[in-house]
Legacy VTK file of the C-alpha trace (Angstrom):
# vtk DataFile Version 3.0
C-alpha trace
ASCII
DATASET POLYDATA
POINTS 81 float
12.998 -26.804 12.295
11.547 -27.692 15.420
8.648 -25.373 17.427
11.377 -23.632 19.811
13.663 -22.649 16.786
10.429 -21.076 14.885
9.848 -19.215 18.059
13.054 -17.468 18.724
12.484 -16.598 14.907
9.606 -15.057 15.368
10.622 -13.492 19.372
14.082 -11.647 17.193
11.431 -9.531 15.392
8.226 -7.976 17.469
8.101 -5.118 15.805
9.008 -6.009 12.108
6.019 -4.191 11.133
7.380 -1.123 11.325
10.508 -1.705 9.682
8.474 -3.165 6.259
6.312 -0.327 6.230
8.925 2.008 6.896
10.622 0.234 3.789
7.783 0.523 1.733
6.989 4.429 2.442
10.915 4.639 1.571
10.438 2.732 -1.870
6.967 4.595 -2.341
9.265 8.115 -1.773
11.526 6.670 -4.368
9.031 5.887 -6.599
10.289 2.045 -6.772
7.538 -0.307 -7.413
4.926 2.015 -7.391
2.204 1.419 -9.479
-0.770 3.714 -9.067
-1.186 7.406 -9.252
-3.817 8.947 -7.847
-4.562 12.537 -8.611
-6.496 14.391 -6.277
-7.130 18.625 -6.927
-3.915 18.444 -9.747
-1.741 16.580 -7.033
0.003 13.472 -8.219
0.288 10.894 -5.370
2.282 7.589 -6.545
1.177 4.640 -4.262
1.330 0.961 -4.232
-2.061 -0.691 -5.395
-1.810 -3.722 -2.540
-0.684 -1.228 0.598
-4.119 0.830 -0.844
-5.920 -2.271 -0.947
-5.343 -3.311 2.753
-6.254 0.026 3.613
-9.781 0.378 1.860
-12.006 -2.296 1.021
-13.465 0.606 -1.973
-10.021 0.615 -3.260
-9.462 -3.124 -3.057
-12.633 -4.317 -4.715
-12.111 -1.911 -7.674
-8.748 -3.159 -8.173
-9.940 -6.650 -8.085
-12.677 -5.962 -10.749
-10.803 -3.482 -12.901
-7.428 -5.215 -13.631
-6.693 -2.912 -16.600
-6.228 0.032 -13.900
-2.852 1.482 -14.100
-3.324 4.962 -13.405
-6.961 6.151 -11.763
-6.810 9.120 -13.214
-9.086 11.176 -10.983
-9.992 11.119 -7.360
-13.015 13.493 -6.502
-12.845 15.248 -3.064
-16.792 15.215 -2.006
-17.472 18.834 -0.774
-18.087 18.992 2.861
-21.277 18.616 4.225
LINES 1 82
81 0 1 2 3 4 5 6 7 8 9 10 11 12 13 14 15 16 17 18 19 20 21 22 23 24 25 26 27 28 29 30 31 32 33 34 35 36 37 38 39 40 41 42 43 44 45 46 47 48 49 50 51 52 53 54 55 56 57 58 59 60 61 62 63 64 65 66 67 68 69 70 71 72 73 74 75 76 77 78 79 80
């Protein structure tokens, strides 16, 4: 492939973004490929491990260290102030 055909690949989709992480919220909704559940105040949230992982370096290092993690079973609110 030569440079200009790579860029009109890449000029099609500007905003491809969106559409993956509308696809993922979709599969997340459908509970395909999730594979995390994180409880918070009784309230069962299933999530994908790497979209949490890009979103919180906390979340990401514990998932690198603890690889037997396949449901954290409890996430404490800390009371405000």
């Amino acid at each position: 492939m030569e440079d200009e055909e790579i860029m009109e690949c890449i000029q099609e989709f500007p905003e491809h973004y969106k559409v993956i992480l509308d696809r993922l919220n979709e599969q997340r909704e459908q509970d395909q490929f999730t594979d995390i559940t994180l409880i918070v105040d009784g309230h069962h949230f299933k999530a994908h491990k790497a979209v949490l992982a890009a979103c919180s370096h906390v979340l990401s290092t514990l998932f690198q260290h603890r690889k037997d993690i396949d449901l954290l079973e409890r996430v404490q609110r800390r009371p405000p102030g």
